[in-house]
N, CA, C and O atoms as a DFTB+ gen file, in Angstrom:
288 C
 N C O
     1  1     244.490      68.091     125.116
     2  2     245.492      69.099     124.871
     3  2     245.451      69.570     123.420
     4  3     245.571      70.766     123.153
     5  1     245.285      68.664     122.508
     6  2     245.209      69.093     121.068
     7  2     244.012      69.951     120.574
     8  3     243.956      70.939     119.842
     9  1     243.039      69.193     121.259
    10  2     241.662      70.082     121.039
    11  2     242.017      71.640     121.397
    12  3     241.954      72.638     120.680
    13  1     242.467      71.468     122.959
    14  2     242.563      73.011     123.352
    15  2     243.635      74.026     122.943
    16  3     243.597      75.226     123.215
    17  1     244.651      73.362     122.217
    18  2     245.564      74.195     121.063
    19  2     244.682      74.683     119.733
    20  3     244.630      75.831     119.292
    21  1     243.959      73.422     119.182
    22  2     243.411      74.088     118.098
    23  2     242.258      75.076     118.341
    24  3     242.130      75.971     117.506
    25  1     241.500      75.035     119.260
    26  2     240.143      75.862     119.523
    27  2     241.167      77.045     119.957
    28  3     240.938      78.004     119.220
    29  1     242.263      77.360     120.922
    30  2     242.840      78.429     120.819
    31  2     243.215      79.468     119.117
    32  3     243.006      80.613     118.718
    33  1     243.732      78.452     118.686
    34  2     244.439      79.041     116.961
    35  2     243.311      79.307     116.541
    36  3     243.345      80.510     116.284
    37  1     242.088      78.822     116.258
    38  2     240.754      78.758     115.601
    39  2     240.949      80.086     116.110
    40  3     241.449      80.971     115.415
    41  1     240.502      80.294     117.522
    42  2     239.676      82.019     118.006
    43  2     241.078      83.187     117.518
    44  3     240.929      84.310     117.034
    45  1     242.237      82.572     117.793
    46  2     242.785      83.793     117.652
    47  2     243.202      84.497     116.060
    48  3     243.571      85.617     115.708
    49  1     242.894      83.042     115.253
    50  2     242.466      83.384     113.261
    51  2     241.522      84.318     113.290
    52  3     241.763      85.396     112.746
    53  1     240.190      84.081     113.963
    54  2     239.069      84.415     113.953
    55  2     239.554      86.629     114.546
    56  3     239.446      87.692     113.935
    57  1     240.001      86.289     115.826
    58  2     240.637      87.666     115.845
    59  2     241.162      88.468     115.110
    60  3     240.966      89.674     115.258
    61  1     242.024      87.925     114.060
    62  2     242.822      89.016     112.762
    63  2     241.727      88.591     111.714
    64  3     241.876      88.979     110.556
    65  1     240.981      88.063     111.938
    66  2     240.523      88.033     110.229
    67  2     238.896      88.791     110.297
    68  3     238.146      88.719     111.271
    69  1     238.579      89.562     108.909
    70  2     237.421      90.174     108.653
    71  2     236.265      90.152     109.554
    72  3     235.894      89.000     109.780
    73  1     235.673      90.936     110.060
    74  2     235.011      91.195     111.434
    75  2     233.489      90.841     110.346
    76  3     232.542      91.528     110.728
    77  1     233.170      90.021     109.247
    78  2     231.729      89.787     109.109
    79  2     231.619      87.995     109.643
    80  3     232.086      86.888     109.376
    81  1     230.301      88.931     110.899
    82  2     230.074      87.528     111.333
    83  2     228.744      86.619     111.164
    84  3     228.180      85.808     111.898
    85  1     228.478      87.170     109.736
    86  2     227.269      86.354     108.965
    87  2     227.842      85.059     108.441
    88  3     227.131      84.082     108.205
    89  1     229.345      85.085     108.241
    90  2     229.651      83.870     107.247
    91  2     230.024      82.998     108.303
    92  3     230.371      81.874     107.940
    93  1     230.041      83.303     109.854
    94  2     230.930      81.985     110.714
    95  2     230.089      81.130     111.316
    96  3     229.254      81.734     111.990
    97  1     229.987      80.055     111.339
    98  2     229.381      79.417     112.244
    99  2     228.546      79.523     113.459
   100  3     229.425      80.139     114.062
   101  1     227.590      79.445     114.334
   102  2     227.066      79.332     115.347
   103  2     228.210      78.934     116.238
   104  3     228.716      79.712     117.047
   105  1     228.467      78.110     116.118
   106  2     229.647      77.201     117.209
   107  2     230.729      78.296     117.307
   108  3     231.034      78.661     118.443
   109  1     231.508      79.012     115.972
   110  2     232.485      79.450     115.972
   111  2     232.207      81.325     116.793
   112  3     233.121      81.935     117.348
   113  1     230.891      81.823     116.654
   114  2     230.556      83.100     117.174
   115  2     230.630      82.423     118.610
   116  3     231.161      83.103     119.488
   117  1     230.137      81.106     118.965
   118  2     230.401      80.933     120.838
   119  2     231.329      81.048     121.249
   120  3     231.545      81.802     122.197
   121  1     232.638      79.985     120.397
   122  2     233.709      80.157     120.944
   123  2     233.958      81.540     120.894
   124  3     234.295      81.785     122.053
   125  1     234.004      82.692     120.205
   126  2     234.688      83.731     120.236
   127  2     234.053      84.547     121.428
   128  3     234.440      85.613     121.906
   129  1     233.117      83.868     121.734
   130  2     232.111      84.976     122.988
   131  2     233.264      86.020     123.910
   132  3     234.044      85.409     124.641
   133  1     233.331      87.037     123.886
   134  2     234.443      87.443     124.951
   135  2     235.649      88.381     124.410
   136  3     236.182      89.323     124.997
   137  1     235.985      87.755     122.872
   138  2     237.114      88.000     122.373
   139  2     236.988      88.999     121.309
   140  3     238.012      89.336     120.715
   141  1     235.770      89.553     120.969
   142  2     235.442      90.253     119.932
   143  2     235.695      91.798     120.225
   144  3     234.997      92.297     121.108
   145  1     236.519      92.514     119.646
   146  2     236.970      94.033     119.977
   147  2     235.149      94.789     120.057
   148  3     234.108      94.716     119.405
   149  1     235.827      95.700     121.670
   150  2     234.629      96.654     121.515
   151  2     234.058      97.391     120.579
   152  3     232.958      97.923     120.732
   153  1     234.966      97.506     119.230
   154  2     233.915      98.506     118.487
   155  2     233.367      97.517     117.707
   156  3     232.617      97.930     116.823
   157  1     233.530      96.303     117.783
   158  2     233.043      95.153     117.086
   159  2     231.605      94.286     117.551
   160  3     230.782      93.662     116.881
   161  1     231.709      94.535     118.862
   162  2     230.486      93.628     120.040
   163  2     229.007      94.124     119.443
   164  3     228.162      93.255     119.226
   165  1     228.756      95.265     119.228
   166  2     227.057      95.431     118.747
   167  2     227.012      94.569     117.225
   168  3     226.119      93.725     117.151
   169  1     227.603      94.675     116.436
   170  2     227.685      93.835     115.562
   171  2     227.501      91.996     115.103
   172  3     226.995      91.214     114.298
   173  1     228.591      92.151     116.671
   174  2     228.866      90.935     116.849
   175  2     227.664      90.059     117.850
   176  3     227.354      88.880     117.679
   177  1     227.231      90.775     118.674
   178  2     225.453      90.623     119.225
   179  2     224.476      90.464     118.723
   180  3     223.604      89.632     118.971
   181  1     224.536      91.574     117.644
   182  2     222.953      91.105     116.364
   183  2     223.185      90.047     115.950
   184  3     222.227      89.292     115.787
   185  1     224.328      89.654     115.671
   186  2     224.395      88.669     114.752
   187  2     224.056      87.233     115.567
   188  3     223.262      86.373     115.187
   189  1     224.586      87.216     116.359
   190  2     224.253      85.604     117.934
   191  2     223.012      85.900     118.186
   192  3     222.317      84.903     117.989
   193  1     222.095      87.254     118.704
   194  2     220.956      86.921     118.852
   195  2     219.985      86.488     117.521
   196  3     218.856      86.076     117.791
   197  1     220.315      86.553     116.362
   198  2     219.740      86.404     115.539
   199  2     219.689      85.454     114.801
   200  3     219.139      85.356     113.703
   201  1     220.594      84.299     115.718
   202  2     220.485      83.150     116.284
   203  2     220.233      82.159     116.729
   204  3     220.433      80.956     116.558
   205  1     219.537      83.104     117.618
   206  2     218.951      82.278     119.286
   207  2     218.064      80.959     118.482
   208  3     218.230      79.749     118.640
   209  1     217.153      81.623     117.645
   210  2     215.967      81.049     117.334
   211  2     216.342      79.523     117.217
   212  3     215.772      78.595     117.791
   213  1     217.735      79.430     116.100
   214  2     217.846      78.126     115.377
   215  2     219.074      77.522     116.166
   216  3     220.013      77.067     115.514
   217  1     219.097      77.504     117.316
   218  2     220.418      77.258     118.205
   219  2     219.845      75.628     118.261
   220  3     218.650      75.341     118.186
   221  1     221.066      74.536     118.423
   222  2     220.056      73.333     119.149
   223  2     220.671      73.246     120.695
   224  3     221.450      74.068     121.176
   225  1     220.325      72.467     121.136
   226  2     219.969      72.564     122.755
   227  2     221.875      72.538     123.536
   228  3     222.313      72.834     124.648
   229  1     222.398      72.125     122.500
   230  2     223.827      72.201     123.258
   231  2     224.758      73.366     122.881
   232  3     225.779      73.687     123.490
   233  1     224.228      73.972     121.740
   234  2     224.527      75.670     121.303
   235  2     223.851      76.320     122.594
   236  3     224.500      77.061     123.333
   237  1     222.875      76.090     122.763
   238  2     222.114      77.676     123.415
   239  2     222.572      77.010     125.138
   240  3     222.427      77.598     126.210
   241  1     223.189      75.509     124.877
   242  2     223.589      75.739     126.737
   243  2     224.993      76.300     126.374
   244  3     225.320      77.087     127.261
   245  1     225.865      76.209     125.499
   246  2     227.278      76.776     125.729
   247  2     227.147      78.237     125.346
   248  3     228.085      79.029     125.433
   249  1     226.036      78.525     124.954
   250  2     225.618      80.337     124.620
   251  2     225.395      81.153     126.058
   252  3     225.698      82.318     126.318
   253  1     224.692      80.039     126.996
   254  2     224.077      80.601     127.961
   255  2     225.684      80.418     129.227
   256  3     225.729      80.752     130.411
   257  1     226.359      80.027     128.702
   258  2     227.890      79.484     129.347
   259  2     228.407      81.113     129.510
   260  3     228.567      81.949     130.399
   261  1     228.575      80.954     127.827
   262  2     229.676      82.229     127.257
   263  2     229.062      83.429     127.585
   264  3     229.704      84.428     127.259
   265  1     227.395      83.715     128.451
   266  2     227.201      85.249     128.153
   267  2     228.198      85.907     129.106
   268  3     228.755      86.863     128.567
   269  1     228.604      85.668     130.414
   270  2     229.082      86.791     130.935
   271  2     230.269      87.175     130.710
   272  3     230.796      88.104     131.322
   273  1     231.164      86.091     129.250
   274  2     232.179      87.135     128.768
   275  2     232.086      87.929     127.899
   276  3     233.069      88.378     127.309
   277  1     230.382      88.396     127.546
   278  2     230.248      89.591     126.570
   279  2     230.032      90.427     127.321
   280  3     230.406      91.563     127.029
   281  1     229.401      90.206     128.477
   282  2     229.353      91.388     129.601
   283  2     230.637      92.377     130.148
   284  3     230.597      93.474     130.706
   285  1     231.887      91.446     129.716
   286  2     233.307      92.031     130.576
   287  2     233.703      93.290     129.873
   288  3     234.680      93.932     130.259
């Protein structure tokens, strides 16, 4: 329950605050998979695929989790 309060507050900081997503984490661009405003998503795409490369194996399975909420 605590985890899933804070990973909520985490994404929804991440929502009001500065849309550069060079400075956030790998982990923290997954969790947000989904939540990133449309005029924000091409941005927010270069930046995860550019990524991919240096993902380790439990990033690129929760990457491969989160794609179809960039699709919505």
């Amino acid at each position: 329950m605590k985890k899933t309060l804070i990973l909520f507050l985490l994404i929804i900081s991440f929502l009001f605050a500065k849309d550069d997503y060079s400075e956030m984490s790998t982990q923290e661009l997954i969790a947000i998979m989904g939540y990133v405003k449309a005029e924000n998503k091409n941005k927010f795409v270069r930046e995860l695929k550019s990524r991919i490369s240096t993902m380790s194996a439990s990033e690129k399975s929760s990457y491969e989790n989160n794609l179809p909420k960039l699709k919505k």
